[in-house]
C-alpha positions in Angstrom: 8.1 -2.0 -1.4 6.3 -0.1 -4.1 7.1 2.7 -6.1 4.4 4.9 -4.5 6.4 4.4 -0.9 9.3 4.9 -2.3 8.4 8.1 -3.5 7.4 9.1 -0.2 10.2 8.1 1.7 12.6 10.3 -0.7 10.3 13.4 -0.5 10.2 13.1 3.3 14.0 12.8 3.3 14.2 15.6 0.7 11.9 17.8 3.0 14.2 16.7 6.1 17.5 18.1 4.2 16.1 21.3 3.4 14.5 21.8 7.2 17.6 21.4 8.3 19.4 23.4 5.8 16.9 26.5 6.8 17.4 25.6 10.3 21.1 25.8 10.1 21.3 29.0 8.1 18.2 30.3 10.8 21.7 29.4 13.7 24.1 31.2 11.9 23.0 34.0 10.1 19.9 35.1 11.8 21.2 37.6 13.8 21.9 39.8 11.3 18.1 40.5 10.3 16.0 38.4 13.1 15.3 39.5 17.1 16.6 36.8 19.4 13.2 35.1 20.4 12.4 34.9 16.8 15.3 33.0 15.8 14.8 30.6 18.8 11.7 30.0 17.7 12.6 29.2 13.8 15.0 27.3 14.7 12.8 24.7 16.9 10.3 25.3 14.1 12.4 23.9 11.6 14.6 21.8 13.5 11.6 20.3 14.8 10.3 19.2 11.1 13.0 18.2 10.3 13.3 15.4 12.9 9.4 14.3 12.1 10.7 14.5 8.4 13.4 11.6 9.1 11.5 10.0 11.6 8.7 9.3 9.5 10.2 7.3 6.6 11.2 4.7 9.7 7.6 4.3 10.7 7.0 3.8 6.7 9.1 1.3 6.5 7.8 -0.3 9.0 4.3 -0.3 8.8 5.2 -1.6 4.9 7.4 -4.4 6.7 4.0 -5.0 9.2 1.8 -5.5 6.3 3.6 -7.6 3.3 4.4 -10.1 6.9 0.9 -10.0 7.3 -0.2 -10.8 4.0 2.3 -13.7 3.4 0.9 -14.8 6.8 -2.9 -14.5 5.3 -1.0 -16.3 2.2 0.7 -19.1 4.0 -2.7 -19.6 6.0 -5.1 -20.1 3.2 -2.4 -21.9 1.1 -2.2 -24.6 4.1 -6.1 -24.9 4.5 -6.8 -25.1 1.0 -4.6 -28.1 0.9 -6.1 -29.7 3.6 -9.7 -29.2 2.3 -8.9 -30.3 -1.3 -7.9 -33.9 0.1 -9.8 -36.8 0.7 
């Protein structure tokens, strides 16, 4: 994997934490300055991302994994026909 996916997988993770953080802080100290359908709604709100946030560096991964199989495939296959074309 490349530096460029790896760099997207940590901010999705970073994003992930802090949704959660908010979301978690949103539970249990939003009473205190939020009306009750407001603080439902954050919470989904940010609970929400952050499940998309951890759930995307899986599909990432593997889509990455999908791709380097198929180009070693595309490798192996022109490896093997060059072979045979090249003898006499």
């Amino acid at each position: 994997m490349d530096g460029k996916l790896k760099k997207r997988i940590i901010m999705f993770y970073s994003a992930g934490v802090v949704n959660l953080l908010i979301g978690i802080y949103v539970l249990f100290f939003g009473r205190s300055f939020l009306p009750d359908d407001k603080i439902t709604m954050l919470i989904l709100f940010f609970l929400g991302f952050a499940a998309i946030d951890f759930w995307m560096p899986q599909m990432i991964k593997k889509k990455a994994a999908e791709e380097l199989a198929k180009q070693e495939a595309l490798r192996q296959g022109t490896g093997a026909s060059d072979s045979r074309s090249s003898a006499p």
